[in-house]
C-alpha positions, 0 to 999 in steps of 0.5 A: 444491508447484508445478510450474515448467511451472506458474510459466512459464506464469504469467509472460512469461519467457524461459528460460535453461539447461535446464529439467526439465519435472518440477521442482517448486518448493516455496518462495519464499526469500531469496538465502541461505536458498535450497535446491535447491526455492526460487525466488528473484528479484535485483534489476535493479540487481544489479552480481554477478548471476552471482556471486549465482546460482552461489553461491545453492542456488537452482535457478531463479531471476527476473531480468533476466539479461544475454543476453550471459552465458552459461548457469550450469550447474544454474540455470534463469533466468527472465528477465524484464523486472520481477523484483520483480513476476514473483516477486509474481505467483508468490507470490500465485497460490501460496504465499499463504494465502487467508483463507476468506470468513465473519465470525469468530464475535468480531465484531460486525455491525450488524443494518442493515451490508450485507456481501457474502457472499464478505467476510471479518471478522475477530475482535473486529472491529465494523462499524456502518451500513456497507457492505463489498464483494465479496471484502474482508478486514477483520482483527481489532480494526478499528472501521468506523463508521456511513456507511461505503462500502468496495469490492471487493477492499479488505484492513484491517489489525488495529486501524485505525479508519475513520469517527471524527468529525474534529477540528473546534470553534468557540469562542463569544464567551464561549470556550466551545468547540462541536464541529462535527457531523460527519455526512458519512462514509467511501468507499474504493473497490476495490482500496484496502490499509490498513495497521494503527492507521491512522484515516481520520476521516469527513466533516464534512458530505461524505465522506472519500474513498479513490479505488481502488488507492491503498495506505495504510501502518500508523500514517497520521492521515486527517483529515475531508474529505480526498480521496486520489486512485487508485494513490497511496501514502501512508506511515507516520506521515504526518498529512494535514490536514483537507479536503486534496486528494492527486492520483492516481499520488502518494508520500506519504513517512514521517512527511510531514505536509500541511496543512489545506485543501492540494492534491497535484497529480497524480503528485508526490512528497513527500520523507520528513518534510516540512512542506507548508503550500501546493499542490503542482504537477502532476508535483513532488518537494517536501521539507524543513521547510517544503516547497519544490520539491526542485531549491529546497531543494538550492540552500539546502542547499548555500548553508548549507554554504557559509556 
């Protein structure tokens, strides 16, 4: 249970209506499933905001209600200027369960790993010749490799496999086929989230790099060399080909595929299940099979349909 007094002292928010110093908040709830000791939050783009609040049993509420609208009798608005993440803060500092820092008595730990004391390793999990920082959660069923760098503040999600060989071969002049030897590895820098069943494979020769903040969903192929840059997401089922370079602050859409040997400049968007197969500009949305700049592919659609 916690305090209101405390929930408004967490966040910048402007009240509305009367507030009861002793109310006490002891959920976070969708609209309809609400009861009087629930907080909430609505969208900015809510056109019924008002109509949503009388209607919800929610007592207090997270959104960015309209200075010109008058007070609704019993709700206590915390107006705020980004609900989502004012009702993120919340539940994190309060109704999310910490895992508690150790290594589950199921995995398996390299004698040569170096993992920080406040980590935590989850069941059945194995960690070779690696490295895992300050305050990092690796659940159940994940596989870290040898020459593995993960920073602080990082979460793995179950199943995922980090530091795998690439996929590279060379065929001689009889076809025989020979598997380059990958001997470079993994960093992810702080603060990095990785979904589950994703593989980021190690580097050739140099690392697979993860740079700080970046957010990377369930089901992604990495592939050996590639570089993502900070603060970029990169969503399920994308493939990103071998040696590709992705800029900082970008969206990699679902099921997004990128070739080998490509750059991503920095804060571009790739539209859902597009095929890049060339670099990509500074600041660009590209979509479509193959990709083009997204201003170029709604000119050809709207030529197919006039066709």
């Amino acid at each position: 249970m916690v305090p209101i007094i405390d929930i408004l002292n967490l966040l910048d928010a402007k009240i509305i209506g009367s507030i009861d110093q002793d109310q006490i908040i002891d959920n976070v709830s969708t609209i309809s499933n609400a009861n009087d000791k629930s907080l909430i939050w609505l969208k900015k783009s809510v056109s019924n905001l008002k109509d949503i609040i009388m209607k919800t049993n929610a007592k207090v509420i997270i959104c960015t209600f309209d200075n010109t609208q008058e007070p609704v009798d019993g709700k206590i608005i915390l107006q705020v200027e980004n609900p989502r993440l004012s009702f993120i803060k919340v539940v994190s500092a309060y109704f999310t369960q910490k895992l508690a820092p150790g290594i589950h008595p199921t995995a398996f730990i390299h004698p040569e790993a170096n993992v920080d004391k406040t980590a935590y390793i989850g069941p059945f999990t194995y960690v070779g010749k690696s490295e895992i920082g300050e305050n990092t959660i690796i659940h159940g069923n994940v596989f870290i490799y040898d020459k593995v760098r993960i920073g602080r503040n990082v979460e793995i999600h179950a199943g995922t496999v980090i530091g795998a060989d690439g996929f590279g071969y060379e065929k001689d002049a009889d076809g025989n086929v020979h598997k380059f030897p990958h001997i470079g590895g993994v960093c992810i820098e702080d603060n990095v989230d990785i979904g589950s069943n994703t593989c980021i494979d190690k580097g050739s020769l140099g690392d697979t790099i993860i740079r700080q903040g970046t957010k990377i969903d369930n089901l992604v192929h990495i592939a050996h060399n590639v570089i993502v840059g900070q603060n970029s997401f990169v969503i399920a089922n994308s493939m990103i080909g071998g040696s590709t370079k992705i800029g900082d602050n970008t969206w990699i859409a679902p099921s997004v595929s990128l070739m080998n040997g490509i750059q991503i400049g920095n804060n571009s968007t790739i539209g859902m299940s597009a095929l890049v197969t060339k670099n990509v500009p500074e600041g660009e949305t590209w979509t479509g099979i193959p990709a083009k700049k997204l201003s170029e592919f709604l000119s050809l659609q709207k030529k197919l349909k006039e066709l």
